[in-house]
C-alpha positions, 0 to 999 in steps of 0.5 A: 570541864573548865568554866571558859569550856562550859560557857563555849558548849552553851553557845554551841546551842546557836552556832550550831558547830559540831551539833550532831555528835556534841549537844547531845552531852553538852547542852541542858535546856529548860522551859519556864517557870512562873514569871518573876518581877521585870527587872528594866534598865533604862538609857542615860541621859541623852548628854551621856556617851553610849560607851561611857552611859551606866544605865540605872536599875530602876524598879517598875514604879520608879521607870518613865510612864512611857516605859512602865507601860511599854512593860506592863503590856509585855513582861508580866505577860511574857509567855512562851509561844503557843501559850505557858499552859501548854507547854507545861502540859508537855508540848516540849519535852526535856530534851527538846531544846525549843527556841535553839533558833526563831525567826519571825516575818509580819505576823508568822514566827517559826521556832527550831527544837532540833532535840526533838525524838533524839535529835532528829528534830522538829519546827513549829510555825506559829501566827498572831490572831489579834494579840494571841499567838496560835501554833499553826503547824509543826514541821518534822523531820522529812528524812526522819533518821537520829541526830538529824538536827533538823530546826538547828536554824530556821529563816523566814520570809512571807510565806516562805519557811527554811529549816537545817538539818546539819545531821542528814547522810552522815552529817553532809547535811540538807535544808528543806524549804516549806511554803504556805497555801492558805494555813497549810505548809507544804515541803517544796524542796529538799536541798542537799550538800552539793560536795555530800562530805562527812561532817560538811555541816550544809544547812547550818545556818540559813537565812532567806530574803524573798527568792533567796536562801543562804546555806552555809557548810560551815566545815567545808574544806577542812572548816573554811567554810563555804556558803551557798546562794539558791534562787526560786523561779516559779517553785524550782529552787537552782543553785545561784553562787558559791560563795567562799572565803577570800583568801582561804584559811583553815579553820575560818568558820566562814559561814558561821553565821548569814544574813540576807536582805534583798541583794545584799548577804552578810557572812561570819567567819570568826576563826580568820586571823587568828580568831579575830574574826571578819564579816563579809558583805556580798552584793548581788548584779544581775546574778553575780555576787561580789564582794563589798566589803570586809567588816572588822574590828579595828581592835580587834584581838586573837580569839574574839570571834568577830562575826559569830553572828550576824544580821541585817535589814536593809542598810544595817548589818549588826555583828556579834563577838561573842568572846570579846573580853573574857567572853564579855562580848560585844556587838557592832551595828554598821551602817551602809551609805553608797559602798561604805560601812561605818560602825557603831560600837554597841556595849552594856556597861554593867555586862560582865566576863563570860555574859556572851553579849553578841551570841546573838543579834536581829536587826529591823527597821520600825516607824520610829527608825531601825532597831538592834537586839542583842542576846547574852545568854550567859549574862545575869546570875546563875546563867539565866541570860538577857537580851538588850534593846537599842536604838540610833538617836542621831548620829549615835546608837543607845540601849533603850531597854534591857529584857531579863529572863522572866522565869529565871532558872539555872542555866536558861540561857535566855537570849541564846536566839533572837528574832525582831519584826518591828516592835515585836520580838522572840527570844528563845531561851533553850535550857529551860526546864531541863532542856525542853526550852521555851520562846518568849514573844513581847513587844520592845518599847 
């Protein structure tokens, strides 16, 4: 296999593409080790364009005090959730796969590790108490068969938990939907592939806001792509749109990748023109949905899958184009005022070919303002990975913070899934100790 082909099998990990038969072969995930030195990177000079700035290595010692204690308080402690001990112990098995995808609302975060009992798959929710982060339950798969993939992605919202299992009834598909009672979670629906096709896909990825679940079928009509929009009324779940691509095309990935926040849905299809890839913008009246408006790459070239992943918060959306050159990568934050979406271009100077920069991103908006955070699971030797916080300062937006994997291992793949709540991030690194991965919680500065 050669090394453009390795690299595209590790970021099937967070795409979730053709889970049920590849990752099994593919995909080695690991769990960590002993925390090694931070590495920080800070910002340039507020003078510098963010495209142009070369943000400094600095050691610990030499970082502004603000920072230093930002790091303190977070990367030497870094810790993946429920707490290293316990993962050593053996919580997570080779084979696992922990922290493929997370999502975290307030103080609730939820963790998928699809490799669980081979590959039928588990979900683990966990809540913070104070500063400590506790497992609260573990969620497995309902239907219980192999290669389930249930955990291939996660979402939540409150109280309200959404797990895929790409892999149920012959790799149709199906998303389940847990809610919490005081500290107990309880299934509340089982949603199915409405078509019921081989090889659909329905459940990878989702994405939920309040009373509203994405689901997307990524395979769905020769791989075009379909995504589902599901609204609750009391505790029955109906199917509210269907929502395809405009156009059509094979081979699209519409879907890929969804967002959701209040009335507005984001959805990747990295494989239109070509590979160029596009981002759609859905907003809802009533109960329609209708397109807003189509987020692309002005630059854009054949193959750099614009829209592989995607977020928002509000008015924010950010994208992710993973392959951008040589798989470099790169990420766009737009912002919308009224209808329109103007766009940021978001890039790491010192990111280098095959860094998947933009596999993925989380958006959230905090007191001090809105912040991006963007994983590049194959950046920094021997694949380790990083992810990379930024900021807007006025008109423009600046990296602010780069996170290096803590426990920096062959192939770790750190940065392969994030999450943002605020301040507080995940960020799963899914090869780690031979692929039982491991999560890692701290608070960005």
């Amino acid at each position: 296999m050669d090394r453009r082909s390795t690299m595209r099998a590790g970021r099937a990990v967070s795409q979730c593409a053709g889970l049920a038969g590849l990752l099994a072969g593919l995909l080695m995930l690991v769990m960590p080790s002993a925390a090694a030195a931070p590495t920080v990177r800070v910002a340039g000079s507020a003078g510098e364009s963010q495209a142009g700035a070369r943000s400094p290595q600095v050691t610990l010692a030499q970082a502004p005090v603000s920072l230093r204690a930002a790091v303190r308080r977070t990367l030497p402690q870094v810790r993946s959730v429920g707490g290293v001990p316990e993962v050593l112990a053996g919580s997570h098995a080779p084979g696992d796969l922990f922290g493929s995808a997370v999502a975290i609302s307030g103080t609730t975060a939820i963790v998928g590790a699809y490799g669980v009992n081979d590959f039928s798959g588990a979900a683990y929710i966990y809540v913070r108490s104070g500063k400590t982060w506790h497992q609260q339950a573990t969620l497995s798969d309902p239907a219980g068969g192999v290669q389930d993939t249930f955990g291939c992605s996660v979402a939540l919202s409150g109280t309200t938990a959404v797990v895929g299992a790409p892999g149920v009834n012959d790799v149709a598909g199906a998303a389940y939907i847990y809610v919490r009672t005081g500290k107990t979670w309880h299934q509340q629906a089982e949603l199915a592939d409405p078509v019921g096709t081989t090889l659909d896909y329905f459940g990878c990825p989702v994405a939920v806001s309040g009373e509203t679940v994405l689901i997307s079928s990524v395979n769905a009509n020769n791989n075009i792509g379909v995504t589902y929009v599901y609204v609750r009324t009391g505790t029955t779940w109906r199917r509210q749109a269907s929502l395809t691509l405009p156009g059509g095309g094979d081979n699209a990935g519409f879907g890929t990748s969804v967002a959701i926040s209040g009335g507005t849905a984001v959805i990747g299809a990295p494989g239109v023109f070509a590979g160029i890839g596009a981002a759609y913008v859905y907003a809802r009246s009533g109960q329609r949905w209708r397109q807003q408006a189509r987020l692309i790459d002005p630059a854009g070239i054949s193959g750099q899958q614009f829209g592989s992943a995607v977020a928002l918060s509000g008015a924010t959306a950010a994208i992710g184009a993973v392959a951008v050159g040589q798989d470099a990568g790169a990420a766009w934050v737009y912002v919308r005022s009224g209808t329109t979406w103007r766009r940021h271009r978001l890039t790491d100077p010192q990111v280098r070919s095959g860094a998947e920069f933009g596999v993925a991103v989380a958006v959230s908006r905090t007191t001090s303002g809105t912040r991006v955070l963007v994983g590049a699971s194959n950046a920094v030797r021997r694949i380790c990975g990083s992810a990379y916080d930024f900021a807007r300062s006025g008109t423009k937006w600046r990296e602010k913070a780069k996170v290096v994997d803590p426990g920096c291992a062959v192939k770790d793949r750190f940065g392969t899934a994030v999450a943002l709540d605020g301040r507080t991030a995940f960020i799963g690194a899914p090869m780690t100790n031979k692929d039982a991965g491991a999560v890692y919680e701290l608070t960005i500065p």
